[in-house]
MMTF fields as JSON, N, C-alpha, C and O atoms, coordinates in Angstrom:
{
  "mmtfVersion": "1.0.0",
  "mmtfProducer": "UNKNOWN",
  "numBonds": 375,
  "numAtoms": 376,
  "numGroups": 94,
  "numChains": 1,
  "numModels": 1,
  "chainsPerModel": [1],
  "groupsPerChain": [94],
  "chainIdList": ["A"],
  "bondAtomList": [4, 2, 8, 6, 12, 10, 16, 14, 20, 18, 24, 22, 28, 26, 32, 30, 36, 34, 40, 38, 44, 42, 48, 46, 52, 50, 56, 54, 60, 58, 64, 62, 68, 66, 72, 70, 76, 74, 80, 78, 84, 82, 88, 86, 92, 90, 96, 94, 100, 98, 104, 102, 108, 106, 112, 110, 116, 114, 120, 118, 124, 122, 128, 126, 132, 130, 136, 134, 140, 138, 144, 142, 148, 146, 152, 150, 156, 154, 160, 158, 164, 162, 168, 166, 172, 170, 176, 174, 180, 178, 184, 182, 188, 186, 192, 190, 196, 194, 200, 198, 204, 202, 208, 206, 212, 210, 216, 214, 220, 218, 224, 222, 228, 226, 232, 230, 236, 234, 240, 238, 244, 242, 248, 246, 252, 250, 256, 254, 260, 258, 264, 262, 268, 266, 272, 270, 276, 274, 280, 278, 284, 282, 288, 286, 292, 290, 296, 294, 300, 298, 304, 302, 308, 306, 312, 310, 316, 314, 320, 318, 324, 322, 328, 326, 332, 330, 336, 334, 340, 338, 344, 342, 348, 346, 352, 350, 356, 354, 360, 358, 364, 362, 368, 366, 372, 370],
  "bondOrderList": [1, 1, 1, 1, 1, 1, 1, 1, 1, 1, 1, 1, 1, 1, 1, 1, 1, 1, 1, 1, 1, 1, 1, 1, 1, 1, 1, 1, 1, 1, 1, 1, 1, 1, 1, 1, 1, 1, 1, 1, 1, 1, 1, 1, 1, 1, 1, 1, 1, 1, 1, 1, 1, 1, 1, 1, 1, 1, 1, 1, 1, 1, 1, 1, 1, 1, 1, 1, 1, 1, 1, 1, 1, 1, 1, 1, 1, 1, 1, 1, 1, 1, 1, 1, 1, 1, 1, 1, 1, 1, 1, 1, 1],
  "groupList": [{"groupName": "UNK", "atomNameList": ["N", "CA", "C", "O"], "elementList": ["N", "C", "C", "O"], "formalChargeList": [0, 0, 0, 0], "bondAtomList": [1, 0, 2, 1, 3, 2], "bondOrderList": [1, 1, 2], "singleLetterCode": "X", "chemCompType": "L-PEPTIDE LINKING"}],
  "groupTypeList": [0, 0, 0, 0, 0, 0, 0, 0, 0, 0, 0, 0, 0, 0, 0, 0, 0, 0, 0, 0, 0, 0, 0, 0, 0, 0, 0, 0, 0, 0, 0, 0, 0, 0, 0, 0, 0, 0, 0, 0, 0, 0, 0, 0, 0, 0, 0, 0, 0, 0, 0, 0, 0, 0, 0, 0, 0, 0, 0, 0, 0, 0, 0, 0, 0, 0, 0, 0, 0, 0, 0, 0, 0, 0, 0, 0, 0, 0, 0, 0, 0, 0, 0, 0, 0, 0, 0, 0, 0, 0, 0, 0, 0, 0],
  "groupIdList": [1, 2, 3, 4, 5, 6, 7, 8, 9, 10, 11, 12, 13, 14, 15, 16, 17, 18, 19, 20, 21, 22, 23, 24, 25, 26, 27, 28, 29, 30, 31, 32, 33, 34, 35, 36, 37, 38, 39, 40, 41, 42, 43, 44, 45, 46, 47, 48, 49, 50, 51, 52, 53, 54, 55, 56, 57, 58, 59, 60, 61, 62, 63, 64, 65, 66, 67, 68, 69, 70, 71, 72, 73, 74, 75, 76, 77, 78, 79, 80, 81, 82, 83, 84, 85, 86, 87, 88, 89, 90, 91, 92, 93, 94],
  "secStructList": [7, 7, 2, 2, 2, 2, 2, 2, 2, 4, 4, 4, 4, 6, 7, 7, 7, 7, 7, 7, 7, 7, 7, 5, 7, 6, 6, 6, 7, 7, 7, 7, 7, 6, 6, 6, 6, 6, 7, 1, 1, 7, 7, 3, 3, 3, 7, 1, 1, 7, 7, 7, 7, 1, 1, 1, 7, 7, 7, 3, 3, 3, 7, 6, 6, 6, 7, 7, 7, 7, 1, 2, 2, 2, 2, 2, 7, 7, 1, 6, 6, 1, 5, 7, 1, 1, 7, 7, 4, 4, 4, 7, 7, 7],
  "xCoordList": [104.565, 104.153, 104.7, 104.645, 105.239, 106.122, 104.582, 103.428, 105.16, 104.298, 103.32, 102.136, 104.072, 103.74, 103.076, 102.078, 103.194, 102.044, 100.978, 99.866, 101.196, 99.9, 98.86, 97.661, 99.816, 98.176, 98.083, 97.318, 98.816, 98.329, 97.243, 96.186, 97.964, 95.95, 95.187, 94.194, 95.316, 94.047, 93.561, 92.369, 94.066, 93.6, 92.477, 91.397, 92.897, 92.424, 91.094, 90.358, 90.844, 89.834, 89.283, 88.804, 89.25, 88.708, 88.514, 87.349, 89.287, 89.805, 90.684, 91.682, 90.609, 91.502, 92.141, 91.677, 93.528, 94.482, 94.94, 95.471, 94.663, 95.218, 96.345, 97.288, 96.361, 97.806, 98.812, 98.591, 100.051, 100.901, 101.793, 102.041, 102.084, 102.8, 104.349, 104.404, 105.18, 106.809, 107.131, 106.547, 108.312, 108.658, 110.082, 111.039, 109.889, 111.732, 111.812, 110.871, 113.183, 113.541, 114.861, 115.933, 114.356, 114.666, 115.806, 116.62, 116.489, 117.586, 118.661, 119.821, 118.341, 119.316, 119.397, 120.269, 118.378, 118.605, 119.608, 119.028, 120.598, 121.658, 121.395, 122.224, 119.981, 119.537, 119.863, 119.644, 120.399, 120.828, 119.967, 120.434, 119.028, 118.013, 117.532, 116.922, 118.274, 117.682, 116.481, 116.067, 115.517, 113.814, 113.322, 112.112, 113.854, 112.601, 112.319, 111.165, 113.474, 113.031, 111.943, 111.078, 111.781, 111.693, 110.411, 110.214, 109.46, 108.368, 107.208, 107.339, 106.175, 105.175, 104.597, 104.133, 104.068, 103.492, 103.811, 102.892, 105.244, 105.327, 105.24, 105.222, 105.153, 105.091, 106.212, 106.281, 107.0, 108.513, 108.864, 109.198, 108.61, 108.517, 109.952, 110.544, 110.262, 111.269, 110.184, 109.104, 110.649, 110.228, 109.814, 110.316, 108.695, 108.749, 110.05, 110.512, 110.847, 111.974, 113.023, 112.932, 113.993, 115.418, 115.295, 115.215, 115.3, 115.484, 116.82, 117.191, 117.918, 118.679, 118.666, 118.3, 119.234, 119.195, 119.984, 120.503, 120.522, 121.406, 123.051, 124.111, 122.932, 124.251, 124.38, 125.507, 123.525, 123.997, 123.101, 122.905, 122.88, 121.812, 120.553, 119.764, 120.317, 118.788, 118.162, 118.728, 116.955, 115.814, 114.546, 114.029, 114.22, 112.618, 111.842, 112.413, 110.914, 109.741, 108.737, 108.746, 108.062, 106.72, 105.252, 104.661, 104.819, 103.997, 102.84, 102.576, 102.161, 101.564, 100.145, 99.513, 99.488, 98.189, 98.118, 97.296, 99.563, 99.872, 100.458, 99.929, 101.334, 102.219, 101.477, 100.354, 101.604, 101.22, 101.526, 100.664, 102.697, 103.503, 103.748, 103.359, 104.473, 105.324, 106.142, 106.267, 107.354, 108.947, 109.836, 111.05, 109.481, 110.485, 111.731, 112.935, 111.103, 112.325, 113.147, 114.265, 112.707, 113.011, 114.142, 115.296, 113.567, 115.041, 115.764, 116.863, 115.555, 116.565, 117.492, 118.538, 117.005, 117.725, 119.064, 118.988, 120.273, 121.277, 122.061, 123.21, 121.06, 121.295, 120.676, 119.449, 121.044, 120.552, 119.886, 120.486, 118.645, 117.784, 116.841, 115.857, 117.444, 116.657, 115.273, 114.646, 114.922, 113.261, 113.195, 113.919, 111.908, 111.034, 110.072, 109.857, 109.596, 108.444, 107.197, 106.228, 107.271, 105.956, 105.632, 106.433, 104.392, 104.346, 104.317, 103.412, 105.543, 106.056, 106.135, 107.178, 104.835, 104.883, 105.751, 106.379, 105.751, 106.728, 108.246, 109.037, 108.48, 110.31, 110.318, 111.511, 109.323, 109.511, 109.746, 108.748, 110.576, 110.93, 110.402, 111.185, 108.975, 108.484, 108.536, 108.142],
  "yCoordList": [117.916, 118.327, 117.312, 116.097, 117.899, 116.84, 116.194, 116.619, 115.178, 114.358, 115.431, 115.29, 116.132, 117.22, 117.949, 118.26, 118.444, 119.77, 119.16, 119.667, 117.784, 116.84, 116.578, 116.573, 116.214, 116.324, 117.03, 116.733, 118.345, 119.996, 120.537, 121.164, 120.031, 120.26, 119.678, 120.28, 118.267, 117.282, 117.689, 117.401, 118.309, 118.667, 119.602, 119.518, 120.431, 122.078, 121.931, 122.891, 120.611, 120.407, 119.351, 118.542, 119.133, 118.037, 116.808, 116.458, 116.324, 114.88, 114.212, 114.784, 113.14, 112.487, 111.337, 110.568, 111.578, 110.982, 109.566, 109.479, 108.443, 107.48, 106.97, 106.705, 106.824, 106.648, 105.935, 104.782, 106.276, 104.787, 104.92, 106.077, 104.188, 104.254, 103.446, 102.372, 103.948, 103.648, 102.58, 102.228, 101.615, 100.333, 100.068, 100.288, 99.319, 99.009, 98.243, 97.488, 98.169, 96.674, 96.191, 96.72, 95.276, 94.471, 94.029, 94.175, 93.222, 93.097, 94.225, 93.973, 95.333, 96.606, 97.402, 98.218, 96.987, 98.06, 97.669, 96.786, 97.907, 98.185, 98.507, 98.981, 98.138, 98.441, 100.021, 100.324, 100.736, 102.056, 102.719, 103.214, 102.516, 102.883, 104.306, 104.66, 105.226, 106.837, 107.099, 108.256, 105.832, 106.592, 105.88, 105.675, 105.424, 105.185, 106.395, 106.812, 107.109, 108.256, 109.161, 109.337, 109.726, 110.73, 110.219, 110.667, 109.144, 108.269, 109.332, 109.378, 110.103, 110.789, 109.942, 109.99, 108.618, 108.074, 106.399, 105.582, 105.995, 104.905, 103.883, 102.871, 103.703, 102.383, 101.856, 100.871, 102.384, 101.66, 100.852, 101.361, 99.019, 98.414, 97.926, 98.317, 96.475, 95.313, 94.388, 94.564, 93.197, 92.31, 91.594, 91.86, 90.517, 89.839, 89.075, 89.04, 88.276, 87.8, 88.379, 88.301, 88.923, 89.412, 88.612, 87.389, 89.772, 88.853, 89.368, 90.392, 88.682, 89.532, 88.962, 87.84, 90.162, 89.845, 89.122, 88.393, 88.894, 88.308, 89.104, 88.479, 90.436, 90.971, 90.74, 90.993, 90.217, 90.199, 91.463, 91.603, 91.99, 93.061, 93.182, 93.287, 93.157, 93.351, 94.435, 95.511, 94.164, 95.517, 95.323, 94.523, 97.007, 97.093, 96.949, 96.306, 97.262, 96.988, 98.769, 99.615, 98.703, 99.385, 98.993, 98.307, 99.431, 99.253, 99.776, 100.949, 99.363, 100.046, 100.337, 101.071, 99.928, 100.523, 101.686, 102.602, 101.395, 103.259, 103.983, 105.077, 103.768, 104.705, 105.808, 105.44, 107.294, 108.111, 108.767, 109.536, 108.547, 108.307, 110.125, 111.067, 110.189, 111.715, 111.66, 112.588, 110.492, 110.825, 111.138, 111.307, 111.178, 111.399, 110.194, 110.245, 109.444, 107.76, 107.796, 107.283, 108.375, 108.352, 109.212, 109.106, 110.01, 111.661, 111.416, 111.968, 110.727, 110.321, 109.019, 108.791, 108.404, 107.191, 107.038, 107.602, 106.701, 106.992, 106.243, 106.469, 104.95, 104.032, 103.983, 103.896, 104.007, 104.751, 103.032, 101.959, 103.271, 102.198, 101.579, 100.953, 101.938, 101.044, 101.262, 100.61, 102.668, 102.761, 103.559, 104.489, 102.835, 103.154, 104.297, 104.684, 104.64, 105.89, 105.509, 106.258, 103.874, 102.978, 101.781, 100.851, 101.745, 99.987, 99.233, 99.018, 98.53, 97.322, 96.173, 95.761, 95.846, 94.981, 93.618, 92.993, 93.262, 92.061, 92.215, 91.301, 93.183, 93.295, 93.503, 93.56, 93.716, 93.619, 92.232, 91.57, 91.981, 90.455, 90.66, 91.17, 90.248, 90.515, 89.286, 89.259],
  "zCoordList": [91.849, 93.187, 94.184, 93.993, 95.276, 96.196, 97.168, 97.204, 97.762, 98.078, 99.691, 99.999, 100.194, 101.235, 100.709, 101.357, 99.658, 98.984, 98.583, 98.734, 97.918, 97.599, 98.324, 98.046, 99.928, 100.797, 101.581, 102.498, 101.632, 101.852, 100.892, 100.965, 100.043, 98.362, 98.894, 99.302, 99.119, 99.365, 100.537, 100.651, 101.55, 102.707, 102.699, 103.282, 101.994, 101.639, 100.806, 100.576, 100.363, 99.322, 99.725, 98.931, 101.437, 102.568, 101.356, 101.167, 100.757, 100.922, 101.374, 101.813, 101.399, 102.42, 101.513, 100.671, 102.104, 101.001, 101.628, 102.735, 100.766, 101.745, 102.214, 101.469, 103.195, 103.992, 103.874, 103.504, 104.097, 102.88, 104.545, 104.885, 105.173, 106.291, 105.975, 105.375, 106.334, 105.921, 106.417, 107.442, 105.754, 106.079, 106.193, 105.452, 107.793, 107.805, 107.061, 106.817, 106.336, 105.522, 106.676, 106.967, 107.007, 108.201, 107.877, 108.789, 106.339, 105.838, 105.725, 106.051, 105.319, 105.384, 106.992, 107.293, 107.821, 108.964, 110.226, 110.858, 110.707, 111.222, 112.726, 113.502, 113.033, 114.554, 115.408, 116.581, 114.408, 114.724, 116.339, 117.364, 116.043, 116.994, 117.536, 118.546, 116.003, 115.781, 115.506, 115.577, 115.057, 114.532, 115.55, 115.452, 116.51, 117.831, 118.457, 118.548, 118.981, 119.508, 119.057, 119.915, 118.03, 117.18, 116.305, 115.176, 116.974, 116.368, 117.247, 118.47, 116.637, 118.008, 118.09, 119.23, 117.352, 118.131, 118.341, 118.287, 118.589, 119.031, 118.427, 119.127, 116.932, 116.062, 115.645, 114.91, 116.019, 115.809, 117.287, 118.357, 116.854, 118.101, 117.311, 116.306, 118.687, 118.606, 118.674, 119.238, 117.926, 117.82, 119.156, 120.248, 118.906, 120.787, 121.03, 122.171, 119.711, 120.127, 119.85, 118.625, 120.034, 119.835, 118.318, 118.205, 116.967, 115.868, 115.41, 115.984, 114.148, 113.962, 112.521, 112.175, 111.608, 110.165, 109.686, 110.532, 108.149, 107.729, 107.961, 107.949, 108.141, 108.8, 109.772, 110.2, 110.618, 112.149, 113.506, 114.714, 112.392, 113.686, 113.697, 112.758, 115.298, 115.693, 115.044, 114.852, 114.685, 114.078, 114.886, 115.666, 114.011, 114.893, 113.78, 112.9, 113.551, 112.835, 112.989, 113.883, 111.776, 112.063, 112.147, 111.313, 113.086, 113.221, 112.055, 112.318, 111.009, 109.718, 110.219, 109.46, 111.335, 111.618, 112.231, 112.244, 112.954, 113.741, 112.939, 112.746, 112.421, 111.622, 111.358, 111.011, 111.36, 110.923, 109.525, 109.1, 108.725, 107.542, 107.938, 107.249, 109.195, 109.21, 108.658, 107.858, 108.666, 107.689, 109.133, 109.015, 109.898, 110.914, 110.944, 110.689, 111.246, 110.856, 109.836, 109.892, 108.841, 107.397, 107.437, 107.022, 107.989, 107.96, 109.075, 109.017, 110.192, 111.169, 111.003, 111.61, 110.259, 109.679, 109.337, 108.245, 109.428, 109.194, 108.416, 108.038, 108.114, 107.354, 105.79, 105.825, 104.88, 103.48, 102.956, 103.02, 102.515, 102.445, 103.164, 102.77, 104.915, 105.544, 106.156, 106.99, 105.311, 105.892, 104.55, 104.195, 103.735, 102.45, 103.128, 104.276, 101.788, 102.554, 102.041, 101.917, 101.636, 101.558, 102.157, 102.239, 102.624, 103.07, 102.349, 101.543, 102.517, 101.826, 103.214, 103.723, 103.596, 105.072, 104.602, 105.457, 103.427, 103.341, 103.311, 103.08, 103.51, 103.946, 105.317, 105.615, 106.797, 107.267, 108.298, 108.583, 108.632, 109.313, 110.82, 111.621, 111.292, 112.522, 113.273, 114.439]
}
């Protein structure tokens, strides 16, 4: 069962599934800046300081208390790796 039908079941049978909110990996992401847009609710920040990785480019971060774990970032991403569809808060470099 894909992870969408899982808590379309769990829904349907009012439990509540707990939330795994998605994680930039700050080392692979390429600052692309395609899953800011396309965030409904805004947890894809920049850091307070201009950070940049070991390639050389600035990233954003998620925010894991907002995150809603839609997948929108995930499927807009254009960079293969650089957003998990779990919180893994220690790959993010904030």
């Amino acid at each position: 069962m894909s992870r969408l039908a899982n808590k379309e079941a769990n829904h349907s049978f009012g439990l509540k599934e707990k939330r795994m909110p998605y994680t930039i990996v700050s080392e692979i992401c390429e600052g692309a800046e395609d899953c800011i847009p396309v965030c409904p609710v805004d947890c894809i920040v920049w850091p307070a300081e201009e950070k940049k990785n070991a390639k050389g480019f600035k990233y954003p971060y998620i925010d894991m208390d907002t995150c809603i774990d839609c997948g929108a970032c995930l499927a807009a991403c254009p960079i293969e790796g650089a957003i998990l569809d779990e919180g893994k808060p220690e790959l993010q470099l904030v």
